[in-house]
N, C-alpha and C positions, 0 to 999 in steps of 0.2 A: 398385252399385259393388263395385269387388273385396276383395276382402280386401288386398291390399298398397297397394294405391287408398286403401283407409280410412286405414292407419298412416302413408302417407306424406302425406296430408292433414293427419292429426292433426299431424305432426311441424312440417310447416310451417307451419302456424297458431301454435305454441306458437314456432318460432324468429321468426317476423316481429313477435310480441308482446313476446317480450324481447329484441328490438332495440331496441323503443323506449320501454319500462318499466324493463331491468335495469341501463343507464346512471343511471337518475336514481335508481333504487332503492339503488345501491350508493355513489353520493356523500350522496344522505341518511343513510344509515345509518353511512359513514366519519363525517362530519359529527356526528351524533348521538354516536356511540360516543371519538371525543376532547372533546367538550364535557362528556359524563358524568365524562370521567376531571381537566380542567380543574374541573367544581363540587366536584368531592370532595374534591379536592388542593387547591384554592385557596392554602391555608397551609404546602403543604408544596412549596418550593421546588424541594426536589430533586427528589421527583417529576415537575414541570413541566418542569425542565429535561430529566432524561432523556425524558421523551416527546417533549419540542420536537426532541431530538436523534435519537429515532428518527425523525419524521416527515423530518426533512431529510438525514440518513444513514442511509439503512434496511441494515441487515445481512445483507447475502447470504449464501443457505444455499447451501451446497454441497452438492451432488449428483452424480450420476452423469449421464453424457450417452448414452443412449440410442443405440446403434446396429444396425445389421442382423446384422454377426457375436455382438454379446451377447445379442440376443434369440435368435440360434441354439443359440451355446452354450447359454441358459438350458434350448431347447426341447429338445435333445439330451438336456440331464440328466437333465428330469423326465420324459421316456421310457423314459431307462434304469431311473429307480427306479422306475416303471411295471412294465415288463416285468420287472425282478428281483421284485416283488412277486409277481405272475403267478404264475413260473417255481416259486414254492416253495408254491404255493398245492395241494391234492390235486385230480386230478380223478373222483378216484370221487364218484358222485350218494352223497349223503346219504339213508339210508333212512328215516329218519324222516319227508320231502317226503310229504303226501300227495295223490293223483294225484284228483281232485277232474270228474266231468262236469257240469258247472250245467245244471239244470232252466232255469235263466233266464237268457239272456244280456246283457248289455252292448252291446247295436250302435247307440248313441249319444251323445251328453253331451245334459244337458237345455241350454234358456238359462236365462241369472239374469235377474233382477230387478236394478231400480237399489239395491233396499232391500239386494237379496244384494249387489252390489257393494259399496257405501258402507260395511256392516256388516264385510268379507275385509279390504279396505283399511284399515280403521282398527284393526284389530287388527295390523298389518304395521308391524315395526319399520323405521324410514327406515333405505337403504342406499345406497352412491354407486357409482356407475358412468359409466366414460368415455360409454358408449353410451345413458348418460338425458336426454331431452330435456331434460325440466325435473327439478331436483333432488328427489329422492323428499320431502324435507319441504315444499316447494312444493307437490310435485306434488300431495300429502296434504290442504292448505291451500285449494286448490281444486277437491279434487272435484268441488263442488256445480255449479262451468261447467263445469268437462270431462267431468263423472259422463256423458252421453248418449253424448259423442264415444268414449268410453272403454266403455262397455256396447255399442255398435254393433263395434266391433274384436272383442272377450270372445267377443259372441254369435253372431258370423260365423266365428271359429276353430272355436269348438264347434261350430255346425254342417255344418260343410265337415270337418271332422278336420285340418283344416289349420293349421300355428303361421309367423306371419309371419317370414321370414328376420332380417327385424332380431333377434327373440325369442330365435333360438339362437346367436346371435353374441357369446362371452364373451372380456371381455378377461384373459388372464391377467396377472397381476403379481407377482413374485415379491416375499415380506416377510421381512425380518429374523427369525428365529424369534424373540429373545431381543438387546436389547441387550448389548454388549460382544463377541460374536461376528465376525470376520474377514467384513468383508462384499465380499472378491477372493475366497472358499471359498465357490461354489453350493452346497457341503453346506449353508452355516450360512443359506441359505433355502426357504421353503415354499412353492410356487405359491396362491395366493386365485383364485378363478374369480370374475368380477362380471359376472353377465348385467344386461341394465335393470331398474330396478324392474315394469316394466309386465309383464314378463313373467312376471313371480313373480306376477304377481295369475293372470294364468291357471293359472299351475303349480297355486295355491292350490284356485282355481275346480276344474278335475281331479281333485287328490286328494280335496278332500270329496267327489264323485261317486265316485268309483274305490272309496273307503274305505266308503264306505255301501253300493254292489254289495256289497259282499265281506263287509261284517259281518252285511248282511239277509239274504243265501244260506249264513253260515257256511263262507265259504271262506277265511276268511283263514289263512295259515297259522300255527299257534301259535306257533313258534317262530320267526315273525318278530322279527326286531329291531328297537333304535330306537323302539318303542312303551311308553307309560308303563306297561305292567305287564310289559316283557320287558326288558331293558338286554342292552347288546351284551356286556357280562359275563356275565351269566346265558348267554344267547344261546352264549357259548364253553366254555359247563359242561356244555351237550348233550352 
């Protein structure tokens, strides 16, 4: 089976399941979660009252309504501060790079193990994305079914050098930087990139490969940044 074969199994496995699990999951858990808040209050009427009063008048938030001209506007903007970034950037080569021929090269990724999987993923903070099947702390929750279905994806990219199209598919969304800020002024937000969580497992899988070539040949460059004994402070003191 292909590799796009594999994830789009995966996916639909995981939606036909919580068609029929996430409905009864999420009125038990409504259920649960005002009966908690009913035992505690018992005595305190007002409490009960306002909850009774949100459950039967719930309070619409207001938001923005998504259109195809403001997601352009947005995508124009942050192109432009894109390219004015660029635009002031030097491009003389830095001499300090040094020009490195490896004795040994790199022309594979190895496969993991379920134990290397299991072990990447649970150090992985949960993140949320439009494009996640199942919600990253779910998704977490149940490793231990989907651990094969999810090591079979893993070890078919790395050996094919291939990453499934869903994988590079980020949604952007633009966030407030800082409440109180003009949120009609695209300055006063920030683009977030949110690829699926599943994807970050392989990013993850890569760089400990990537990073171990480079530090058992000594090729990393020293003055990389981003690494715990270089800060991109230092890094701009070169």
């Amino acid at each position: 089976m292909g590799l796009e074969e594999l994830v789009d199994q995966f996916n639909s496995s995981c939606l036909e399941i919580l068609d029929v699990v996430a409905p009864v999951k999420v009125k038990l858990a409504r259920s649960n979660y005002f009966s908690d808040i009913i035992s505690r209050n018992c005595n305190n009427s007002r409490v009960l009252f306002s909850t009774i009063n949100a459950v039967l008048h719930p309070t619409a938030t207001p938001s923005f309504t998504p259109s195809a001209k403001m997601c352009e506007e947005f995508l124009n903007f942050f192109i432009g501060k894109v390219d004015g970034i660029r635009s002031q950037i030097s491009s003389v080569v830095n001499d300090c790079i040094a020009h490195v021929d490896p004795t040994n090269q790199l022309t594979c990724f190895m496969p993991v193990s379920l134990q290397q999987l299991n072990d990447i993923t649970a150090h992985m903070k949960p993140t949320r994305s439009p494009g996640d099947v199942l919600p990253s702390s779910l998704f977490k929750k149940v490793l231990d079914s989907i651990g094969p279905s999810i090591l079979s994806i893993m070890n078919t990219s790395l050996s094919s050098g291939v990453v499934p199209v869903s994988f590079k598919h980020a949604i952007i969304q633009p966030l407030l930087k800082r409440n109180g800020l003009d949120p009609f002024d695209m300055s006063s937000f920030r683009p977030i990139s949110k690829l699926p969580f599943i994807s970050k497992i392989l990013e993850k899988i890569v760089h400990a490969q990537l990073n171990d070539f480079l530090m058992r040949n000594n090729i990393a460059d020293r003055f990389q940044s981003a690494r715990s004994e270089l800060s991109c402070q230092t890094f701009n003191g070169h």
